[in-house]
C-alpha beads as a LAMMPS data file, in Angstrom:
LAMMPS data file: protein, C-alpha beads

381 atoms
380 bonds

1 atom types
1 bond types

-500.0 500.0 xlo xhi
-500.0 500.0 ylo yhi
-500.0 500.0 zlo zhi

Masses

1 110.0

Atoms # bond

1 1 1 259.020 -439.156 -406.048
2 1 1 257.645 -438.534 -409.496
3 1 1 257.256 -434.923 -410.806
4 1 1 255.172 -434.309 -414.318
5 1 1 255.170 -431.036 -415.756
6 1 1 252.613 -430.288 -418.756
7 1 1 253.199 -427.285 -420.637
8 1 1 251.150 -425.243 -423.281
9 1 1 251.658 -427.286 -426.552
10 1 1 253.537 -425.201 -429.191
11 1 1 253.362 -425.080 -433.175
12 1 1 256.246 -427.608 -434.672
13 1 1 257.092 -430.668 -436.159
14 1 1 259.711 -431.535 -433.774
15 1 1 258.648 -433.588 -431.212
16 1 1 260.478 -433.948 -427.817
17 1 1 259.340 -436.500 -424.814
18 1 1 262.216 -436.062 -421.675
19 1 1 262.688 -438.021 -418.520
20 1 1 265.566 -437.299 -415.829
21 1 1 266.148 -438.683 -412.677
22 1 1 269.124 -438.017 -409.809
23 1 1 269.918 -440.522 -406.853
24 1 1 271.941 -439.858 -403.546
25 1 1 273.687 -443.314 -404.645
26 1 1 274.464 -445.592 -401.917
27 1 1 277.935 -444.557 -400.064
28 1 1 277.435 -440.749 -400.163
29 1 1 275.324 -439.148 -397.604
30 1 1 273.989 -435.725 -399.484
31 1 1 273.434 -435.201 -403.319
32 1 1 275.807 -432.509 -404.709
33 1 1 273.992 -433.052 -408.414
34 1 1 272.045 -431.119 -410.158
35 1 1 269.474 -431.063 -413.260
36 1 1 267.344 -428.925 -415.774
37 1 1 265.158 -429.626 -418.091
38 1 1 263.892 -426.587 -420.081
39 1 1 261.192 -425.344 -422.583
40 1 1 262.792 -422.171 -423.917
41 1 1 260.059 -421.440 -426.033
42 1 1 256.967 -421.842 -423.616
43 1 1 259.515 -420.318 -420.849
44 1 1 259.175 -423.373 -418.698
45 1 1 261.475 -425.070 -416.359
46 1 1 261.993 -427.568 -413.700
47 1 1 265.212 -427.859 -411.830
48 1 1 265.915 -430.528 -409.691
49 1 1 268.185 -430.824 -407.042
50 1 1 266.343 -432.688 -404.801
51 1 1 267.927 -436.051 -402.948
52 1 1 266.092 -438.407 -405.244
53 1 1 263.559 -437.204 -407.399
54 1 1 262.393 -437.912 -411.332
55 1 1 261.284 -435.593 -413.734
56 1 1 259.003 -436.515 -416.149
57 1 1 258.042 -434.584 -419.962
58 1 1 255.707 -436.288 -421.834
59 1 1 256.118 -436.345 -425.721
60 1 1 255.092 -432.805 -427.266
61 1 1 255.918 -430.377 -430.184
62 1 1 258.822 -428.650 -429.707
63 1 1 258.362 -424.534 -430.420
64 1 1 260.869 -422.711 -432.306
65 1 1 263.061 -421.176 -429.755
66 1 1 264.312 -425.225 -428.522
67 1 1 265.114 -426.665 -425.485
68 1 1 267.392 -426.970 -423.131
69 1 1 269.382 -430.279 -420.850
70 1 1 271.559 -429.417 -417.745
71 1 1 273.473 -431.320 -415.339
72 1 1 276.004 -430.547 -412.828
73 1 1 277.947 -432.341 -410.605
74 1 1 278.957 -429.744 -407.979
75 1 1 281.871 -430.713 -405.421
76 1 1 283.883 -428.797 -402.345
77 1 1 281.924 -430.413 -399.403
78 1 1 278.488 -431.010 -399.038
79 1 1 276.997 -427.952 -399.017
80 1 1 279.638 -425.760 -401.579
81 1 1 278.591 -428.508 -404.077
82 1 1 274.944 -428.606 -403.379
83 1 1 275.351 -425.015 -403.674
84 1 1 277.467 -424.544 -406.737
85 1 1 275.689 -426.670 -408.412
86 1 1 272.199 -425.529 -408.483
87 1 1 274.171 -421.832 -409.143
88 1 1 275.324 -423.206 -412.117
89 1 1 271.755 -424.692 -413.440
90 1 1 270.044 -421.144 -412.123
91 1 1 272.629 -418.647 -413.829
92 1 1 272.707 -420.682 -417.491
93 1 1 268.928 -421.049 -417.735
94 1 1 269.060 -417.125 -416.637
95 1 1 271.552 -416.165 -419.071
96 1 1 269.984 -418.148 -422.027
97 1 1 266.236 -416.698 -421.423
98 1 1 267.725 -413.232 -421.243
99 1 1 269.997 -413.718 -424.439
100 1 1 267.925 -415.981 -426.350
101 1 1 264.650 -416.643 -424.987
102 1 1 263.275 -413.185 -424.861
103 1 1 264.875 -412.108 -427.678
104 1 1 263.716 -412.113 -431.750
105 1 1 267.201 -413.990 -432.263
106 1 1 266.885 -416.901 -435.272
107 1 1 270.431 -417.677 -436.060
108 1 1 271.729 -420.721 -434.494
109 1 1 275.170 -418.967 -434.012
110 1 1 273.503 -416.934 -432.136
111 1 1 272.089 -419.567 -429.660
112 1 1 275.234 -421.475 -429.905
113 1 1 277.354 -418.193 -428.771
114 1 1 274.887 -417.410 -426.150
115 1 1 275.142 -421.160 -424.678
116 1 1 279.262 -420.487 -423.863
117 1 1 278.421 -417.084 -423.135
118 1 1 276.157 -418.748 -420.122
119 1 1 278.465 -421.321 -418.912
120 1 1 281.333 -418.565 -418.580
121 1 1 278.860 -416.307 -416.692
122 1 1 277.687 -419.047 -414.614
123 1 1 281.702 -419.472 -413.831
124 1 1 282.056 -415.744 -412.763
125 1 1 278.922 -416.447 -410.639
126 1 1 280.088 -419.297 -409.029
127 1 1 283.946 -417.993 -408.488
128 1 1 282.989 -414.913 -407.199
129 1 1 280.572 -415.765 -404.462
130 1 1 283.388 -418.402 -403.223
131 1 1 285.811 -415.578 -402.993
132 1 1 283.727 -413.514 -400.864
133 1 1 282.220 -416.381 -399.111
134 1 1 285.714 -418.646 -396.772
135 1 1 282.851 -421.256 -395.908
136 1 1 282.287 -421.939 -399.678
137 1 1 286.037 -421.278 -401.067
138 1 1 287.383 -423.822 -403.563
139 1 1 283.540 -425.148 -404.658
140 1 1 282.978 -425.696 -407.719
141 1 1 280.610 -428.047 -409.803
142 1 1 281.223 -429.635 -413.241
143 1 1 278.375 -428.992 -416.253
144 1 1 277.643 -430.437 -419.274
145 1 1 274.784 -428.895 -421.289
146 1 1 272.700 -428.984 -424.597
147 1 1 270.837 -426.565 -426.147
148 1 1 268.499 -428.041 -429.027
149 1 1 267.576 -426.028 -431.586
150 1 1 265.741 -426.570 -435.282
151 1 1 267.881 -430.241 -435.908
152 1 1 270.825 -429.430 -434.377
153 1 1 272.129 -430.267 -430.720
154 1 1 274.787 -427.885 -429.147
155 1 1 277.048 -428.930 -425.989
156 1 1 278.592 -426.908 -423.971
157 1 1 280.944 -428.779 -421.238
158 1 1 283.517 -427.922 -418.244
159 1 1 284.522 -431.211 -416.551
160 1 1 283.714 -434.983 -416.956
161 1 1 279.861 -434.578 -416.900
162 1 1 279.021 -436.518 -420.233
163 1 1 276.763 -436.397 -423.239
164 1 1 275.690 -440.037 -425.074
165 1 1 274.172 -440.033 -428.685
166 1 1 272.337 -443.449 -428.850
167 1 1 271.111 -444.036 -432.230
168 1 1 269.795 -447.218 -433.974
169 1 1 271.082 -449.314 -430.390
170 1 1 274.279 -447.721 -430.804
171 1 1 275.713 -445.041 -428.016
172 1 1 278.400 -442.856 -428.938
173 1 1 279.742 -439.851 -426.347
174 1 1 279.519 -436.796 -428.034
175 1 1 281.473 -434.890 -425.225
176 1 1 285.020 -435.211 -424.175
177 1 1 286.221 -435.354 -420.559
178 1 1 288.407 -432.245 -419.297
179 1 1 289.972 -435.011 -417.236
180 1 1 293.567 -436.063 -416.676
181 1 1 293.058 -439.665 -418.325
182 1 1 291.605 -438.027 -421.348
183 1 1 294.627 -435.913 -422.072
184 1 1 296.993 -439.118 -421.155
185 1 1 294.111 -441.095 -423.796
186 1 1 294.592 -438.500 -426.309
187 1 1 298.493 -438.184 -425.957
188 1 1 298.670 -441.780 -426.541
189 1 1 299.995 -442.541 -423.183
190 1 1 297.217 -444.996 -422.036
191 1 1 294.513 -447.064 -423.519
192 1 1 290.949 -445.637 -423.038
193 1 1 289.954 -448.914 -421.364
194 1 1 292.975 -448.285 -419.165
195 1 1 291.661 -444.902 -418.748
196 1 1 288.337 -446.397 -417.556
197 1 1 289.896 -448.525 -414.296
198 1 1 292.731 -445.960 -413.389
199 1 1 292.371 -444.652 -409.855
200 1 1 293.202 -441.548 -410.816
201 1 1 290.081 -441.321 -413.646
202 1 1 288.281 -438.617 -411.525
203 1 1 290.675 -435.822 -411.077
204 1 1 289.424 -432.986 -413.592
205 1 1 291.083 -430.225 -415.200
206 1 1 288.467 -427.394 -415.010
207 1 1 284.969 -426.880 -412.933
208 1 1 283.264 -423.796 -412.630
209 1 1 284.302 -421.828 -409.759
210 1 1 288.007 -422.497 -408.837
211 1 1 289.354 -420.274 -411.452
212 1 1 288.194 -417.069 -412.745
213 1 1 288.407 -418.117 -415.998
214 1 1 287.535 -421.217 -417.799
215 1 1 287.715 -422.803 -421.424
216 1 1 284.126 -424.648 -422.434
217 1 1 284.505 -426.792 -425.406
218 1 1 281.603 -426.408 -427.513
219 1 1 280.321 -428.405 -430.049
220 1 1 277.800 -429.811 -432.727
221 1 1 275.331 -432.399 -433.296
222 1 1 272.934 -432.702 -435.928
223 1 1 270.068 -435.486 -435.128
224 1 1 267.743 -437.270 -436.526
225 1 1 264.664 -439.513 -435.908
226 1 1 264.326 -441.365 -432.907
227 1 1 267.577 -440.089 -431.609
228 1 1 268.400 -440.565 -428.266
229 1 1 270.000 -438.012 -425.646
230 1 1 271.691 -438.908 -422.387
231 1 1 272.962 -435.898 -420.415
232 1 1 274.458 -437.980 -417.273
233 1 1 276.961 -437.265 -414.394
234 1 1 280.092 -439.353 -414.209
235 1 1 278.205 -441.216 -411.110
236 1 1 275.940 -442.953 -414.249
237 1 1 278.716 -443.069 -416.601
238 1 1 281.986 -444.179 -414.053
239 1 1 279.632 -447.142 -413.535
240 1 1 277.453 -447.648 -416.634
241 1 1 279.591 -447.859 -420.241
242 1 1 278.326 -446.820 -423.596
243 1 1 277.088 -450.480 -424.831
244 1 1 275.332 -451.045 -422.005
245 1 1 273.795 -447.599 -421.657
246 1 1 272.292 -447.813 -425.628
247 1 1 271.062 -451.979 -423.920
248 1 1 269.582 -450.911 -420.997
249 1 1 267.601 -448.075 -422.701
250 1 1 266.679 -450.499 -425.704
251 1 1 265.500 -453.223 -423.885
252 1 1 263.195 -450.947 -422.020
253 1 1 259.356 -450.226 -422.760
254 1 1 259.703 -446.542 -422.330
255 1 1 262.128 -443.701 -421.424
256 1 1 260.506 -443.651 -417.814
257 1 1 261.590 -447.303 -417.334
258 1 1 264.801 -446.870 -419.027
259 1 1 266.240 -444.138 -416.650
260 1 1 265.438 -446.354 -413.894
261 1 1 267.158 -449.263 -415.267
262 1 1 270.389 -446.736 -415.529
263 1 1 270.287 -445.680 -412.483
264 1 1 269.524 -449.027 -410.427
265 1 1 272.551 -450.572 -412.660
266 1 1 274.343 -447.825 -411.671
267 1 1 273.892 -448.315 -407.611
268 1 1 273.686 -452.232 -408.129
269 1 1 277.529 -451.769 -409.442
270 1 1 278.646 -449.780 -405.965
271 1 1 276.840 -446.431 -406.716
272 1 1 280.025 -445.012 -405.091
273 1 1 278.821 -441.260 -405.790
274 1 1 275.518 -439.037 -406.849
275 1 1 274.054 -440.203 -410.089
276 1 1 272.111 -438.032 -412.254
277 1 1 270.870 -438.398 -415.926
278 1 1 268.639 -436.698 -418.373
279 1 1 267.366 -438.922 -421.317
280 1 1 265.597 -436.892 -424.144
281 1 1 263.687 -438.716 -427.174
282 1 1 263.837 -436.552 -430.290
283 1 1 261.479 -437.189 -432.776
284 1 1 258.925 -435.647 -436.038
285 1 1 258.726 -434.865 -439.638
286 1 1 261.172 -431.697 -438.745
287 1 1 264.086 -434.064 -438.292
288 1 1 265.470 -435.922 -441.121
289 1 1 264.638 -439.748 -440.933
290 1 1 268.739 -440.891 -441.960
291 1 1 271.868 -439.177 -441.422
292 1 1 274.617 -439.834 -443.296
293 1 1 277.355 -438.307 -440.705
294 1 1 277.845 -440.428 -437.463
295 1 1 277.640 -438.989 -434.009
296 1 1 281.239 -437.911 -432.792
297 1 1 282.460 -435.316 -431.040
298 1 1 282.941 -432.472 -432.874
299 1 1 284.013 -428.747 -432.516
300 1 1 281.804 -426.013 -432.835
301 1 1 283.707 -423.451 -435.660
302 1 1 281.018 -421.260 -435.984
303 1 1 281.223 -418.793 -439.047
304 1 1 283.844 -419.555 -441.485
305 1 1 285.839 -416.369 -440.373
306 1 1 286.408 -417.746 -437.034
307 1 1 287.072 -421.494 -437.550
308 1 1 291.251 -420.904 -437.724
309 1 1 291.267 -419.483 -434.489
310 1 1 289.493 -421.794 -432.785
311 1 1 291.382 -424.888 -434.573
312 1 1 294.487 -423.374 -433.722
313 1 1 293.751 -422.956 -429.785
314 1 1 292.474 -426.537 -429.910
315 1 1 295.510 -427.731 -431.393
316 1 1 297.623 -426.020 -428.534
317 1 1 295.425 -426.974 -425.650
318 1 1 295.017 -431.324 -426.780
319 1 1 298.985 -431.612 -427.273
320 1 1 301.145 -434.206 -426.011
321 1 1 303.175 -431.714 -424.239
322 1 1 300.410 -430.252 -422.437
323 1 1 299.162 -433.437 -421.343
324 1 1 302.820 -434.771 -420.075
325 1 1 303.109 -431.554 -417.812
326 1 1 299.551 -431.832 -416.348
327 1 1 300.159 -435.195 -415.690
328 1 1 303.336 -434.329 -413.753
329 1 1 301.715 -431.521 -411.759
330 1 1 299.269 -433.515 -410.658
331 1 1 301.288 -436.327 -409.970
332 1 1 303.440 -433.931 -407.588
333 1 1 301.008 -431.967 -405.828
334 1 1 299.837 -436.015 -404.366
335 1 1 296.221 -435.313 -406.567
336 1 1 295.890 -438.622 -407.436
337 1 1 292.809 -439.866 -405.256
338 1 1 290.638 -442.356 -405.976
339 1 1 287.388 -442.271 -405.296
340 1 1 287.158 -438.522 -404.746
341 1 1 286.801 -435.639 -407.375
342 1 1 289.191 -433.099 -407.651
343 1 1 289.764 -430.427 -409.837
344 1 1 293.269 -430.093 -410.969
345 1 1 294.600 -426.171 -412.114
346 1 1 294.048 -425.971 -416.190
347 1 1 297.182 -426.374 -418.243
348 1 1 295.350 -424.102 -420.531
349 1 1 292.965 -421.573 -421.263
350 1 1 291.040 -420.106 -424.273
351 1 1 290.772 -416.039 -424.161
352 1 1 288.336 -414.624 -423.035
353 1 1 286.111 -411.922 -425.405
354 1 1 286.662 -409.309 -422.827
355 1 1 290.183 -408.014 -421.707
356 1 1 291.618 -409.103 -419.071
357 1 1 292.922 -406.257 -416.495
358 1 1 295.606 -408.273 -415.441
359 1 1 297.142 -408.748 -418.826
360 1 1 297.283 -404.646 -419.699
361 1 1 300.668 -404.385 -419.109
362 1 1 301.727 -407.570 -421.561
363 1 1 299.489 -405.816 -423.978
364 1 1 301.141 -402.731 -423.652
365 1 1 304.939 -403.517 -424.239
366 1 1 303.154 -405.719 -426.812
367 1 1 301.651 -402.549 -428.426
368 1 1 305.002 -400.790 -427.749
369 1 1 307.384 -403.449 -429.911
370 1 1 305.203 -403.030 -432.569
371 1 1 305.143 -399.679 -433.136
372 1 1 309.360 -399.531 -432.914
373 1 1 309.245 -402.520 -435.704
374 1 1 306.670 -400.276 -437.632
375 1 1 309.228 -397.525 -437.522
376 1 1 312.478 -399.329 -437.754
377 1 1 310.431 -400.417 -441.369
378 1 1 310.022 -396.629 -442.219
379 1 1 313.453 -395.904 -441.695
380 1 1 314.711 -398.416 -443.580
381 1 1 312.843 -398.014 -446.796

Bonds

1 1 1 2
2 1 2 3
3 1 3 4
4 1 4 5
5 1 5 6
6 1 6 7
7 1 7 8
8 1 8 9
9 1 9 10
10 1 10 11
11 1 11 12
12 1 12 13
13 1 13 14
14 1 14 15
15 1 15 16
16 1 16 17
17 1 17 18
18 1 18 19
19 1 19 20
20 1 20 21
21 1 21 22
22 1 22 23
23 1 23 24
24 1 24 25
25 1 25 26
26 1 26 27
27 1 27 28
28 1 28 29
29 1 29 30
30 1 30 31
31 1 31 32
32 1 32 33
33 1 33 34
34 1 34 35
35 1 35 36
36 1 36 37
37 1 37 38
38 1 38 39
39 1 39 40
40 1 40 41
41 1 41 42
42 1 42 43
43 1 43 44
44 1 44 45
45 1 45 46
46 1 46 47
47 1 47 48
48 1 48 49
49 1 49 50
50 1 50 51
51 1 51 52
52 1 52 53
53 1 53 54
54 1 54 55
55 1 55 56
56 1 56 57
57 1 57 58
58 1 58 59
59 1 59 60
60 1 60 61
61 1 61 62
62 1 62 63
63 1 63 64
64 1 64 65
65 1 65 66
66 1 66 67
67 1 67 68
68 1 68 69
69 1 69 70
70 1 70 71
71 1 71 72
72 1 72 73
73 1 73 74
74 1 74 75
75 1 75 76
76 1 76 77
77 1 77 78
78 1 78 79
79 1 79 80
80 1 80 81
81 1 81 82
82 1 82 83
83 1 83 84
84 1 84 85
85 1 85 86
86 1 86 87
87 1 87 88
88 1 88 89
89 1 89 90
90 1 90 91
91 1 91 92
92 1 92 93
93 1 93 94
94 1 94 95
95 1 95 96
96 1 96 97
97 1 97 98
98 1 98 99
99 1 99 100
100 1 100 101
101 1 101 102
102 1 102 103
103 1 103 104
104 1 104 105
105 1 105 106
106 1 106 107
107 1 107 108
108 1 108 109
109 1 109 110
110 1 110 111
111 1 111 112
112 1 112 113
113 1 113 114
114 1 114 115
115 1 115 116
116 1 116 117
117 1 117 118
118 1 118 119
119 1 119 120
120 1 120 121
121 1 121 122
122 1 122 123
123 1 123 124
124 1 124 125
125 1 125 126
126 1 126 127
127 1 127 128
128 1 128 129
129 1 129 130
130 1 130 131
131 1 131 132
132 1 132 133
133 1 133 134
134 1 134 135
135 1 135 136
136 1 136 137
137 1 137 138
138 1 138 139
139 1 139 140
140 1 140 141
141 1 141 142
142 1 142 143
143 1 143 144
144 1 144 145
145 1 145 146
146 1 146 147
147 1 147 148
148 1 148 149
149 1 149 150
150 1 150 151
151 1 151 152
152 1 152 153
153 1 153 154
154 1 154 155
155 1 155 156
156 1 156 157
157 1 157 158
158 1 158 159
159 1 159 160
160 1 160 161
161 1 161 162
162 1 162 163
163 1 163 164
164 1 164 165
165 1 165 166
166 1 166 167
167 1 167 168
168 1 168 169
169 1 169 170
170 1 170 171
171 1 171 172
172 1 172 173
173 1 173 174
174 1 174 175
175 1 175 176
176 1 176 177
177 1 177 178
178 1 178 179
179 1 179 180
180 1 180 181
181 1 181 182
182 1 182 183
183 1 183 184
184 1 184 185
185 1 185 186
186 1 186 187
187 1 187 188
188 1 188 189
189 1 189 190
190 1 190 191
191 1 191 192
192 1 192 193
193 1 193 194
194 1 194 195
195 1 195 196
196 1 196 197
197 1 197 198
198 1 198 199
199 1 199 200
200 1 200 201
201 1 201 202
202 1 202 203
203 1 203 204
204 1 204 205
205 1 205 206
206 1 206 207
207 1 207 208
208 1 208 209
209 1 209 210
210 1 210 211
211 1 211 212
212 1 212 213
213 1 213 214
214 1 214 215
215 1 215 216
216 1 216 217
217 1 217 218
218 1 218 219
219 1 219 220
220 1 220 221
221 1 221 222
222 1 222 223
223 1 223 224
224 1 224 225
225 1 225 226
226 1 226 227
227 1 227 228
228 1 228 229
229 1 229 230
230 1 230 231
231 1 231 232
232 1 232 233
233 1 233 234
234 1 234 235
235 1 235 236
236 1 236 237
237 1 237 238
238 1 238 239
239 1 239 240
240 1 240 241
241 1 241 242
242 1 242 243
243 1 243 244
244 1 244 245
245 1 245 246
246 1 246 247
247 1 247 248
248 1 248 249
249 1 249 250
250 1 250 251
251 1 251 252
252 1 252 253
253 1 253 254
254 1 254 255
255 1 255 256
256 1 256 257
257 1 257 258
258 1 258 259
259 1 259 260
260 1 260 261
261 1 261 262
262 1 262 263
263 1 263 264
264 1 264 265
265 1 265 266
266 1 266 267
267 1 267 268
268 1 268 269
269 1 269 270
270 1 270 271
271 1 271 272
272 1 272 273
273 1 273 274
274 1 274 275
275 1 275 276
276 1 276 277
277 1 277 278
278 1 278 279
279 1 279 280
280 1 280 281
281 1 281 282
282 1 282 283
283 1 283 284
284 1 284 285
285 1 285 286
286 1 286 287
287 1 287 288
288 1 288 289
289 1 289 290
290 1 290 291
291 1 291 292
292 1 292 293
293 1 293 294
294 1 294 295
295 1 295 296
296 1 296 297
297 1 297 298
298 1 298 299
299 1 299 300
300 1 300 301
301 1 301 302
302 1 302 303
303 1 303 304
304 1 304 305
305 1 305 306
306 1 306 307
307 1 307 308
308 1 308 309
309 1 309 310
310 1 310 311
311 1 311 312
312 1 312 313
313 1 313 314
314 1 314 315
315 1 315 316
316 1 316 317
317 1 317 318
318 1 318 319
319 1 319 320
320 1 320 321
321 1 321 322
322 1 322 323
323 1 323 324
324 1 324 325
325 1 325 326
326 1 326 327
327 1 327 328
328 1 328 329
329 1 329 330
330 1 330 331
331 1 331 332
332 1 332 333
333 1 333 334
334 1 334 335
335 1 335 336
336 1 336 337
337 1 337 338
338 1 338 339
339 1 339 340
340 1 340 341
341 1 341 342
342 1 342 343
343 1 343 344
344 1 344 345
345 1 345 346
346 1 346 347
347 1 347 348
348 1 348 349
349 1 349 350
350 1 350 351
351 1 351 352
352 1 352 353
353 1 353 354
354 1 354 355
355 1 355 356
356 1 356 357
357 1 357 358
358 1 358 359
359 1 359 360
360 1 360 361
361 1 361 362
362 1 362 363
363 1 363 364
364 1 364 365
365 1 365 366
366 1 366 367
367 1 367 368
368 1 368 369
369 1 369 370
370 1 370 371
371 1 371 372
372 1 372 373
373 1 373 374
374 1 374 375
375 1 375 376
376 1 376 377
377 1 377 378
378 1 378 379
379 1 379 380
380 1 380 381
């Protein structure tokens, strides 16, 4: 089933033209994914959640307040993932038209702040309705999202959902998998194409839901013309790999035709799970025509003040250590299924900006030592 949305056309020189699509696949029986395609400066939306359905955007000017990409790929039993998942889409595009949408806000810190603000929210959502709901406890959904704004793409992810950057044929993932395999990958323990056919390549380390808190790795992209977005569940991308993603959607007339192909690779390969991508064209004399940086994934540092912080809790949470002890945890609690995803506990966890309760009492014999060292210091001058 087709859906096309037309929306009032807005000043810019940014033009956008988006098609998504999700799919039941072929072994599971109900579609736990979910998508959202947004206008955040005409205030329009279209979520989809629907068994099999395709969205549809037809090329237009993008207005100054940008656009945004969801999907999630919710788990915990039919109905907790159905259910977590559309939460997750409903509660972000909330947050971000309350923070940002209906707001006089310009400054892209602003809109990058308010895109992790939304995913944590969405979290809290999603964690406490399972705790007050036993038919629903331990659902969760993974989300991967990206807010675009002036030339600049922001992603904000929790779980293996994945971002692709295909530019000039070439597709490079711009997000990183909160997944077992991609700590062993990054603690040089296995081979990414060993990574790729390991049974145990779907159990994550964070969704939103299971815990109360979680740590969303946000990041940076700038673009340019004739760029190429793919927002996808790991149903499109544990079947489809980067070359033949940036193939498939070159060899293609349009974007319509393109998603399809995805997708129908995707099922013609097994289509062992729900499938779900977004593919966004971004185009106009607003973006430059050549870049000389090349896509990547890249951390989001924000203003200068704050970029040694957040380097230093990256540095703690990617270590080798970490990822040896995760792997061991999950190797002992019998995680390891294939097949199936499963979200594993974190082995880490950036801070929240408000206090935790439960850590007052750490904070206070904290508060406590330093004021005797502050004294001892008096005395002995």
């Amino acid at each position: 089933m087709r859906q096309s949305v037309t929306t009032p056309v807005t000043a810019g020189t940014v033009s956008i033209e988006v098609v998504g699509r999700t799919d039941v696949g072929r072994r599971r029986e109900h579609n736990e994914d979910a998508f959202l395609v947004a206008d955040l400066s005409a205030a329009v939306a279209r979520a989809v959640t629907e068994e099999r359905e395709r969205l549809v955007w037809p090329p237009r000017p993008m207005g100054a307040r940008g656009a945004l990409f969801i999907v999630a790929d919710g788990m915990g039993g039919a109905a907790a993932g159905e259910l977590a998942s559309q939460m997750a889409t409903a509660v972000i595009l909330e947050e971000v038209q309350t923070q940002w949408g209906d707001t006089a806000a310009t400054d892209p810190d602003h809109f990058a702040q308010t895109l992790r603000q939304a995913t944590e929210r969405a979290n809290q959502r999603i964690h406490a309705h399972a705790t007050s709901n036993p038919d629903t406890k331990g659902m969760g959904t993974t989300v991967t999202l990206a807010g675009f704004f002036g030339d600049t793409l922001y992603l904000c992810q929790v779980g293996d959902s994945r971002a692709y950057l295909v530019r000039r044929g070439v597709a490079t993932q711009i997000s990183k998998d909160q997944s077992l395999m991609q700590r062993l990958v990054d603690a040089g323990e296995l081979t990414p194409e060993e990574a790729e056919v390991s049974e145990r390549r779907n159990i994550i380390l964070q969704a939103l839901g299971p815990e109360a808190r979680v740590k969303v790795d946000l990041t940076v992209q700038r673009v340019q013309r004739g760029d190429l977005l793919v927002v996808c569940s790991d149903g499109l991308s544990g079947q489809v790999r980067g070359p033949e993603i940036a193939t498939l959607l070159s060899s293609t007339p349009t974007l319509e035709t393109g998603c399809d192909a995805l997708v129908d690779r995707a099922n013609a390969t097994g289509g062992p799970d729900n499938i779900t991508v977004i593919v966004a064209r971004l185009d106009g004399a607003g973006l430059p025509p050549t870049l000389a940086e090349v896509p990547r994934h890249q951390v989001y540092t924000g203003p200068p003040e704050d970029r040694a912080t957040i380097q230093i809790d990256r540095t703690a949470i990617d270590s080798a250590t970490t990822a040896a002890h995760v792997r061991g945890e999950a190797e002992a609690k019998g995680e390891l299924v294939p097949q199936t995803k499963v979200a594993a506990r974190p082995a880490a966890k950036r801070p929240a900006a408000s206090p935790d309760p439960s850590l007052a009492p750490s904070l206070t014999v904290f508060a406590v030592l330093v004021l005797i060292f502050v004294a001892l210091g008096i005395l002995l001058s």
